[in-house]
N, C-alpha and C positions, 0 to 999 in steps of 0.2 A: 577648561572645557567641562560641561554639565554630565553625567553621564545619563543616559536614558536604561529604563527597563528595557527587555527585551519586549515585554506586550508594547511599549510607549512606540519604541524605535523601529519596530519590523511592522507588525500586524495593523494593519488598516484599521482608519479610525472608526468605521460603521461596525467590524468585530471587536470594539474595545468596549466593556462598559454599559452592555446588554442584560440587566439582570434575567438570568433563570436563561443566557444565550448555550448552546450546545456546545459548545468547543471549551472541553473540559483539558487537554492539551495539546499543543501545537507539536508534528512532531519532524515534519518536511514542508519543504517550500521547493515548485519547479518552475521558470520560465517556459510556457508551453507557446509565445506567442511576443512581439514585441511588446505590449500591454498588456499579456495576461498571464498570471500566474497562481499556480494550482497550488492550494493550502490544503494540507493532511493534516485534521486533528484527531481524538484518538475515538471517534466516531463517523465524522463525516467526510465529505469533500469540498471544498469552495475554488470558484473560480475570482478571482478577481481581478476587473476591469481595471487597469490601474491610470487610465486616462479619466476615467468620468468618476473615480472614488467609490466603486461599487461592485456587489460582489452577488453571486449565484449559491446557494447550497445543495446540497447533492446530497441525501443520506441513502445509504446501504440499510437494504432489507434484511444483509446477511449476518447482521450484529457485528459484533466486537470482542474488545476493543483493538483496535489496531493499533500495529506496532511499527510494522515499520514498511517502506514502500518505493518502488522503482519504477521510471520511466522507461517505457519500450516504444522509443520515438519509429520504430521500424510499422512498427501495428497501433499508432497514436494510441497508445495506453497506456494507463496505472497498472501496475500489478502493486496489491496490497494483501500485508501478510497479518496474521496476530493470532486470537485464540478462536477462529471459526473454525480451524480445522484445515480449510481449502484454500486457496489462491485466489482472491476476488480481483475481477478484472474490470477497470473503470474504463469507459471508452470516452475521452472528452469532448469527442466530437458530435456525440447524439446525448451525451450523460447518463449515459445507461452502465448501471450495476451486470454482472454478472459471474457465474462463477461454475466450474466443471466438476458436478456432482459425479460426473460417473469416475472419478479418481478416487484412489483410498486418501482419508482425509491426513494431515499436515497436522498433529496437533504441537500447539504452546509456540509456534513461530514466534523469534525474536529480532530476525534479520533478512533482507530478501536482498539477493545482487542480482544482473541479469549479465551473464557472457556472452560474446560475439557471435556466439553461436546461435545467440536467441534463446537459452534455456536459462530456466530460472535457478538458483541454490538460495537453499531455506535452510537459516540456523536455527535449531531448537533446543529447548530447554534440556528434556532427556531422551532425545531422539537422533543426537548425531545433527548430518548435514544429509540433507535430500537434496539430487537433482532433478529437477520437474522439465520435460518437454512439453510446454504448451500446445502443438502442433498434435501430439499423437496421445497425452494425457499419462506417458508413463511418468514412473518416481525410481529413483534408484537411492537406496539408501546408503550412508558412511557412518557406522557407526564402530570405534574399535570395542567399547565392551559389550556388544552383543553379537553372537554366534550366527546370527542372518542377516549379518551385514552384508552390503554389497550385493543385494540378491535386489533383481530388476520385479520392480512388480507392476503387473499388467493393467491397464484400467478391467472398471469393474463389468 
């Protein structure tokens, strides 16, 4: 058996092999659709048609780079996390960016999950674990070695 790269064996032919193409790294892959599936690389968003061999890009006005990213099949979204500071919110069904300024910002996110509850937790570099309610824009911080851990902070 031949073994393939990962660019060869996963990522679609039309994103291979683009000099000067935007997808500097791949970092998730979602089934949002029987033929389509949603590419995070550490910039943009792609949708791809996996019937007809073709694909959509989507970039964020909110920069980068992103890190890391989760499906909230509840509210057809992305939530994508990294070094913007905030939660940016892909909608795939219009492709529209957006993101809720009026929170205190997220910085150095490394990791996003989302629980059943519908609330995000964000792993940071020196920041502990934040819980974000999308719904209402609070954050509650977990952090053991700082002294204002666990203290709920309000949107701004």
């Amino acid at each position: 058996m031949q073994s393939k790269s990962f660019m060869q064996g996963i990522v679609p032919t039309n994103l291979r092999g683009n000099p000067g193409h935007k997808i500097a790294r791949l970092y998730k892959f979602f089934n949002i659709a029987k033929d389509e599936l949603l590419i995070i690389s550490s910039r943009n968003v792609f949708i791809w048609d996996k019937t007809n061999d073709s694909y959509t890009e989507y970039a964020s006005n909110y920069g980068g780079p992103f890190r890391d990213a989760v499906i909230d099949s509840a509210r057809q979204c992305l939530w994508i996390c990294g070094n913007q500071g905030r939660p940016i919110r892909f909608d795939w069904m219009s492709g529209q960016f957006s993101r809720r300024d009026d929170m205190h910002a997220i910085p150095n996110t490394q990791a996003v999950e989302l629980d059943s509850d519908g609330d995000l937790w964000f792993g940071t570099l020196r920041d502990g674990v934040i819980k974000f309610d999308p719904e209402t824009g609070e954050t509650l911080a977990f952090n053991p070695d700082s002294p204002k851990s666990r203290r709920l902070c309000s949107p701004r």
